[in-house]
C-alpha positions as a Markdown table, in Angstrom:
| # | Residue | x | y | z |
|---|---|---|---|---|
| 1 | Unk | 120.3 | 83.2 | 160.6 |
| 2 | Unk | 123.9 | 83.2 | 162.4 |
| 3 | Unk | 123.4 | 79.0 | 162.1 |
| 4 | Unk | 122.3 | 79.3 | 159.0 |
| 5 | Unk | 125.4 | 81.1 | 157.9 |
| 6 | Unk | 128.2 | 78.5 | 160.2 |
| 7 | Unk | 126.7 | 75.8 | 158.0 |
| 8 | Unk | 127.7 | 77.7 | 155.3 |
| 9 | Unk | 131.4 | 78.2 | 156.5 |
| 10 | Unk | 131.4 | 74.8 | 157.2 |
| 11 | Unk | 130.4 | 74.0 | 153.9 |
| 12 | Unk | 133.3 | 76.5 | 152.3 |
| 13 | Unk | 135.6 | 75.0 | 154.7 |
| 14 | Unk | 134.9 | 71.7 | 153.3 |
| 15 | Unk | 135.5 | 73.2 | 149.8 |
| 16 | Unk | 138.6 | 74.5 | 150.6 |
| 17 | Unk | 139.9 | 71.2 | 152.2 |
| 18 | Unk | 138.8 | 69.3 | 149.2 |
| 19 | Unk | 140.8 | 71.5 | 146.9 |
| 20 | Unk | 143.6 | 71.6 | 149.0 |
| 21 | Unk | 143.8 | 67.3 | 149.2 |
| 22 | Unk | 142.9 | 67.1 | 145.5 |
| 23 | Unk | 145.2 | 69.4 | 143.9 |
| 24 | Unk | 147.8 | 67.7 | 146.1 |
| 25 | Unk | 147.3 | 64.5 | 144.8 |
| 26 | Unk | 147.0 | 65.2 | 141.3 |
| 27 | Unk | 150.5 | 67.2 | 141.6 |
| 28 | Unk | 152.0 | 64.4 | 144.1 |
| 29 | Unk | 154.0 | 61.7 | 141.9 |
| 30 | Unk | 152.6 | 59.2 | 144.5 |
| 31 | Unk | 149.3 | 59.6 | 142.4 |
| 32 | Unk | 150.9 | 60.3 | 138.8 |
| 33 | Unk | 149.3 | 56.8 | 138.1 |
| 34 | Unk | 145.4 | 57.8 | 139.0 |
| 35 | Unk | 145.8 | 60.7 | 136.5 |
| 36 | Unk | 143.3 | 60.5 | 133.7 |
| 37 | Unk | 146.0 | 62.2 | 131.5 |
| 38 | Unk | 149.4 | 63.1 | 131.6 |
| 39 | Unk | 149.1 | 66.5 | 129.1 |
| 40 | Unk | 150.1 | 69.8 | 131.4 |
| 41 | Unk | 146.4 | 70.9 | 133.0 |
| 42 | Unk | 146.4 | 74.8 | 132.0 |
| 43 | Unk | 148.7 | 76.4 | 129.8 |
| 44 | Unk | 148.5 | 80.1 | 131.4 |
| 45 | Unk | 150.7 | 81.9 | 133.4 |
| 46 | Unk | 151.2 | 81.3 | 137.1 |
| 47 | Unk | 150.2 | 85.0 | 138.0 |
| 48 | Unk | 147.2 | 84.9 | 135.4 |
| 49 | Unk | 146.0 | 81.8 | 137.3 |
| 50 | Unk | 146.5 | 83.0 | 140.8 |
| 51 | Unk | 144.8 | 86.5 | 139.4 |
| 52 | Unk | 141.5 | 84.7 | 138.0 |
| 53 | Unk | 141.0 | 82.0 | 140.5 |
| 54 | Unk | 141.3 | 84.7 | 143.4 |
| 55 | Unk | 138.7 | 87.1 | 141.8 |
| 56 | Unk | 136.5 | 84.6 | 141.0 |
| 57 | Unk | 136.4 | 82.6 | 144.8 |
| 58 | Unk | 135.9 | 86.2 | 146.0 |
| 59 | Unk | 132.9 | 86.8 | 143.6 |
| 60 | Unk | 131.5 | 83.3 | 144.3 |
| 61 | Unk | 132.0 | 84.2 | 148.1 |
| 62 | Unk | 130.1 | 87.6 | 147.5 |
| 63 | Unk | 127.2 | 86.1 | 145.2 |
| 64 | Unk | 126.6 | 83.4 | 147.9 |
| 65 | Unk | 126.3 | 85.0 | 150.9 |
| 66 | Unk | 124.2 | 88.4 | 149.2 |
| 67 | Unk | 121.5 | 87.4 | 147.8 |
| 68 | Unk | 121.5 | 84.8 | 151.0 |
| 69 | Unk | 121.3 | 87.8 | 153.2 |
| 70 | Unk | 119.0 | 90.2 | 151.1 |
| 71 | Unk | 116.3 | 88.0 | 150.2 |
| 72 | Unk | 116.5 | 85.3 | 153.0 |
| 73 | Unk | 112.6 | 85.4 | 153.9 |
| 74 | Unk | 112.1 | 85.1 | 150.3 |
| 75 | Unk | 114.4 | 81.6 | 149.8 |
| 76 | Unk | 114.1 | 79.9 | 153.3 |
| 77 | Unk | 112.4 | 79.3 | 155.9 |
| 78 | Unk | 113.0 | 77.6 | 159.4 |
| 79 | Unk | 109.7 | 76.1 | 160.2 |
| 80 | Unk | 109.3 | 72.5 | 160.7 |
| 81 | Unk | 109.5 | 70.2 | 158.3 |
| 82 | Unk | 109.8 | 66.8 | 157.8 |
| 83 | Unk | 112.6 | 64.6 | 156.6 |
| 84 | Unk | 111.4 | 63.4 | 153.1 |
| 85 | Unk | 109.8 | 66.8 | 152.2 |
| 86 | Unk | 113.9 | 68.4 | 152.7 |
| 87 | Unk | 115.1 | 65.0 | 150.8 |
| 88 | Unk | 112.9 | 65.6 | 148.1 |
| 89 | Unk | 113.2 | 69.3 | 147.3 |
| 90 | Unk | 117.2 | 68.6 | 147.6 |
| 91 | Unk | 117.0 | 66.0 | 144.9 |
| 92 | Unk | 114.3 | 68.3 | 142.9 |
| 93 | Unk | 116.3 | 71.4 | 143.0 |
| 94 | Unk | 119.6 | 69.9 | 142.0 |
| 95 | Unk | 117.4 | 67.7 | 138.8 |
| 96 | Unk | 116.0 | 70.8 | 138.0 |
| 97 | Unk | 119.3 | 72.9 | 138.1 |
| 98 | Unk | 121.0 | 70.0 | 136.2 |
| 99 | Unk | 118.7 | 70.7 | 133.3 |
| 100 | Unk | 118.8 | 74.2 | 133.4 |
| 101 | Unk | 122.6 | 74.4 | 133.4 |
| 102 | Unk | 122.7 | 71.6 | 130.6 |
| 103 | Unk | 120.9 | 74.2 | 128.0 |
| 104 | Unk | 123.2 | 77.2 | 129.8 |
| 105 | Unk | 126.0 | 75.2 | 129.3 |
| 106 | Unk | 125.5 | 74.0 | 125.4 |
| 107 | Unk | 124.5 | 78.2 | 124.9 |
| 108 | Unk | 127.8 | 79.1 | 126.1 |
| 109 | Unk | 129.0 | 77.1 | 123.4 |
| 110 | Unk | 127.9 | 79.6 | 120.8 |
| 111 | Unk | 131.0 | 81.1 | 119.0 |
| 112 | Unk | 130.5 | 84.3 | 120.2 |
| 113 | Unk | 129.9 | 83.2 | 124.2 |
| 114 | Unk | 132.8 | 80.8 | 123.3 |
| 115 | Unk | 135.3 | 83.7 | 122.6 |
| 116 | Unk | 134.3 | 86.1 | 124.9 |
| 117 | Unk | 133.4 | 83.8 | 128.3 |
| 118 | Unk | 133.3 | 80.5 | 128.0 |
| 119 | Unk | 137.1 | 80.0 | 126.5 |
| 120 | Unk | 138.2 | 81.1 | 129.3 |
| 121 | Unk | 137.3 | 77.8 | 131.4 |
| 122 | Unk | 138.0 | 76.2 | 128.5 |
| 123 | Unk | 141.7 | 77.2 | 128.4 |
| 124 | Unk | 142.2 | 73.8 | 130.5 |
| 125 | Unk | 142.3 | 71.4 | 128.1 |
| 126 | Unk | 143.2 | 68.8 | 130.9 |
| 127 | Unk | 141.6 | 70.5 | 134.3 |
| 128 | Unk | 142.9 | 69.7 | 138.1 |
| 129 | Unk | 141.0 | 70.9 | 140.6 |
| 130 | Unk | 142.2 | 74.2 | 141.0 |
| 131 | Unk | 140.5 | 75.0 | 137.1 |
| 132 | Unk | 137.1 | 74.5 | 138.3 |
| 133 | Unk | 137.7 | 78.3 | 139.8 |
| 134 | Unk | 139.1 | 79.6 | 136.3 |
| 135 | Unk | 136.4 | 80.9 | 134.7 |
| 136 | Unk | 135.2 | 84.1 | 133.4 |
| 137 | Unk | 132.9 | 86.1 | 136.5 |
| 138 | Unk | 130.1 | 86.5 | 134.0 |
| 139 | Unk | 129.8 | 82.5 | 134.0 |
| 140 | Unk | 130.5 | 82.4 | 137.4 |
| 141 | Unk | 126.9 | 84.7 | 138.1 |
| 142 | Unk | 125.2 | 83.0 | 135.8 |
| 143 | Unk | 125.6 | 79.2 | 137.4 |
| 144 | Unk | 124.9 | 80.8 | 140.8 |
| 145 | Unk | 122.2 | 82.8 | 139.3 |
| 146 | Unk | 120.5 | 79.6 | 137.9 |
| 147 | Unk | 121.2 | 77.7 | 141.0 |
| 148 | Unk | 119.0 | 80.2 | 143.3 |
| 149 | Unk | 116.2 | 80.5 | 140.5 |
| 150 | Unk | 115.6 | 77.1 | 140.8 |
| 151 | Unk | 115.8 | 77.2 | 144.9 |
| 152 | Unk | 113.4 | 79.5 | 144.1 |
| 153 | Unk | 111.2 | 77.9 | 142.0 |
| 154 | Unk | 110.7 | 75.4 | 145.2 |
| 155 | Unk | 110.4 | 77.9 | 147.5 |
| 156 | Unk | 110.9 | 79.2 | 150.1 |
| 157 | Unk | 112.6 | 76.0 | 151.4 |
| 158 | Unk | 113.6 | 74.7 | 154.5 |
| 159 | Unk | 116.9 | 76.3 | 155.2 |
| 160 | Unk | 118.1 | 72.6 | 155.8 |
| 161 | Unk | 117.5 | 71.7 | 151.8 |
| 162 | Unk | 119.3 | 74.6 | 150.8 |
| 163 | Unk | 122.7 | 73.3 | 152.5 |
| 164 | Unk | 122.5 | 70.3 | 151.4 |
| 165 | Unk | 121.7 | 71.7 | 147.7 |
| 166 | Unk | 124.8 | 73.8 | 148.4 |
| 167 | Unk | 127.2 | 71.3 | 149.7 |
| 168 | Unk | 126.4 | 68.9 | 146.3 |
| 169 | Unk | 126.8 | 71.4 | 143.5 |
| 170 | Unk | 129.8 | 72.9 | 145.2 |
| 171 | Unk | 131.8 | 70.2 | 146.2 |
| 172 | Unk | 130.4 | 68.1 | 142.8 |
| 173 | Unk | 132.2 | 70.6 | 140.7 |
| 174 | Unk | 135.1 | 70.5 | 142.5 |
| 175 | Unk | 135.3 | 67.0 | 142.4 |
| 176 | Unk | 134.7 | 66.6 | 138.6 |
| 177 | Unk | 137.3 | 68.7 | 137.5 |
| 178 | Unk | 139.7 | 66.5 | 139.8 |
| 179 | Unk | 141.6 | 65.4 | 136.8 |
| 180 | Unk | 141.8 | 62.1 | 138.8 |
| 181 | Unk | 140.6 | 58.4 | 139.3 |
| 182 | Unk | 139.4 | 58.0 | 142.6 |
| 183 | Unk | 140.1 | 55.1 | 144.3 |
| 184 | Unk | 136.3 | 53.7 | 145.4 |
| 185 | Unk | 135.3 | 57.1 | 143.6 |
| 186 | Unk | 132.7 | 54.7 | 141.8 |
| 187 | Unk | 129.9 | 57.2 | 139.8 |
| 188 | Unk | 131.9 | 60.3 | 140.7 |
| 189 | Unk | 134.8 | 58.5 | 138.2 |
| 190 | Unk | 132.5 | 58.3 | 135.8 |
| 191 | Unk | 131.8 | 62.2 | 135.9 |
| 192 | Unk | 134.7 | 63.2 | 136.2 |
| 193 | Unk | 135.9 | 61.3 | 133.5 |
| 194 | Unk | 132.6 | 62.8 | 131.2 |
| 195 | Unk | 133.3 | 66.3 | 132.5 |
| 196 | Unk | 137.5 | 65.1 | 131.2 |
| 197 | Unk | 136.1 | 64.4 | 127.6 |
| 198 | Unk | 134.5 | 67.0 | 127.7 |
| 199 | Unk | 137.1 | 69.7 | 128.0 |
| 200 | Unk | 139.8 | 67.6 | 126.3 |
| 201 | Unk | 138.4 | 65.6 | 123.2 |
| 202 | Unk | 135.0 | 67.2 | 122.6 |
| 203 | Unk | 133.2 | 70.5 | 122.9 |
| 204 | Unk | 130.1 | 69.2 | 121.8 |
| 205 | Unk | 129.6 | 66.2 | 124.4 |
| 206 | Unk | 128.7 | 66.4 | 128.2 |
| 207 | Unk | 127.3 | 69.2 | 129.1 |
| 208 | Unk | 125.2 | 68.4 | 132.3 |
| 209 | Unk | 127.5 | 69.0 | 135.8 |
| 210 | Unk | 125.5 | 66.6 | 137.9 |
| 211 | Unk | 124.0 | 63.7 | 136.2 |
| 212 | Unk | 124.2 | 61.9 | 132.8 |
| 213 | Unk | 120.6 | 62.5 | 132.3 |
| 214 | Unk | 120.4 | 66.1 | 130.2 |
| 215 | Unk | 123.1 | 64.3 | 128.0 |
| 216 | Unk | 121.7 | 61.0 | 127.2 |
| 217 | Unk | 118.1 | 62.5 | 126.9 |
| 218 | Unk | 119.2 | 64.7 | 124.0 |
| 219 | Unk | 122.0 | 63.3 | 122.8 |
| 220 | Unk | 124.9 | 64.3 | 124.0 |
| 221 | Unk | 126.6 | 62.1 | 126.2 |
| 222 | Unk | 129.6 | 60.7 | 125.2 |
């Protein structure tokens, strides 16, 4: 368990380092050109900011590493396993969490989940990085929540799929709420750029994280 959880650090310290570089370079002038708009990011105070986006990385940190702890026999295992069975419940749990999180997303769209959680992420009209942590703590549990349903709907799973499940949908949503143009960024431009429409132009478009797929299956992609 005590590797299980350095691969975890690691992964948070990767996080953290993302964050750091991104929200850098979308502030930098040196990269004023790879914004994908110019409008201010988050119209909020400072303090509010600061407030929300250290409440919820501490919740995130606390509904990560719980339920991890509680009901490890019940999520992982360590026995061996090969190669293709880890890449394959990787790629299933994060398909399956994609499509999940599409119809979680497009419910929080409902006026009353608007007004009371949702908005909240939705007060940055043009996100940086650093808005992927403003978010109401309700909609915070409930990706996280969804996320280990579906590791449990595989499971138990090698303790190896899990971190790589991890690393994706963590560092992914960073990433897409970058506010930038990446240079080589290739398909990640392209969601980030969805995931821009999205919170700038229209409500009612993009609502997968991950893929395209949800979206152009029923849709919504635009």
């Amino acid at each position: 368990m005590v590797r299980f959880y350095v691969l975890i650090a690691a992964t948070l310290a990767v996080n953290t380092l993302l964050l750091a570089v991104l929200a850098w370079a979308y502030h930098s002038p040196r990269f004023a050109h790879r914004r994908i708009s110019q409008r201010p990011a988050i119209k909020v105070s400072r303090s509010e900011r600061l407030r929300t986006m250290g409440v919820i990385s501490t919740l995130s940190l606390v509904a990560v590493i719980a339920p991890t702890y509680f009901f490890y026999d019940v999520l992982f295992h360590e026995r061996p396993t090969p190669w293709w069975t880890i890449a394959l419940q990787s790629v299933g749990i994060l398909m399956l969490y994609d499509f999940l999180y599409y119809f979680l997303h497009r419910t929080m769209h409902h006026k009353r989940l608007m007004r009371l959680v949702h908005g909240v992420h939705h007060r940055a009209r043009n996100p940086s990085t650093l808005e992927s942590f403003f978010q109401h703590p309700i909609e915070l549990l409930a990706g996280l929540g969804l996320l280990f349903a579906c590791v449990i709907a595989f499971g138990p799973v090698h303790v190896l799929t899990f971190q790589i499940v991890f690393f994706v949908y963590s560092n992914l949503n960073i990433v897409i709420h970058s506010g930038l143009e990446l240079p080589f960024g290739g398909p990640i431009n392209f969601l980030t750029k969805k995931h821009h429409v999205h919170h700038q132009d229209d409500f009612a478009k993009n609502y997968a994280s991950l893929t395209p797929l949800p979206d152009r299956l029923f849709g919504t992609a635009g």
